[in-house]
N, C-alpha and C positions, 0 to 999 in steps of 0.2 A: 797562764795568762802572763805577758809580758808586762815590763812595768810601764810600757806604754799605755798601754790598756789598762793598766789600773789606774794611772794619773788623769786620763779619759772619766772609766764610772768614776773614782771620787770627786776630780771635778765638776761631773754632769751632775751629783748627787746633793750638790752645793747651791746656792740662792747666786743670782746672777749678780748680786752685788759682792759677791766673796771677793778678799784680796787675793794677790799672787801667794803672801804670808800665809792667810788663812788654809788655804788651800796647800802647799806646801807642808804643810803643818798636820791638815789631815790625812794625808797623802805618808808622813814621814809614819804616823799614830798607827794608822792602818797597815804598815812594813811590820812595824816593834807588834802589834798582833798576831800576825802570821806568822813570823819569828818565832812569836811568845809560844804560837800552837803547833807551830812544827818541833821545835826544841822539847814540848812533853808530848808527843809522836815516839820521839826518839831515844824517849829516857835521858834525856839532857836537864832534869831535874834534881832540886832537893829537899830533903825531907824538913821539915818544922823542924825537929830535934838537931839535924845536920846543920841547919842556920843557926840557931843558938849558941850549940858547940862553937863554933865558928865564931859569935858574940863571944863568947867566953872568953877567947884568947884576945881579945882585941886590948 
């Protein structure tokens, strides 16, 4: 799906009072999801333990 197409359904998916913000907004939410589900597709993931570690040194 292009992201034309997708700025289309989420805006069609919206109340016809939505701002351009609003909208923008869901539109950006719904990228950072697919991202979010492509990336654990890909093993672009980390573990609980690996983020802590991580806190550790901070």
């Amino acid at each position: 799906m292009s992201d034309r197409e997708r700025v289309l359904e989420v805006a069609s998916s919206m109340s016809d009072t939505a701002t351009i913000e609003e909208i923008i907004a869901a539109f950006y939410t719904q990228m950072q999801i697919e991202q979010g589900l492509e990336d654990v597709e890909n093993g672009n993931v980390y573990s609980s333990e690996e983020v802590w570690e991580e806190i550790k040194e901070w």
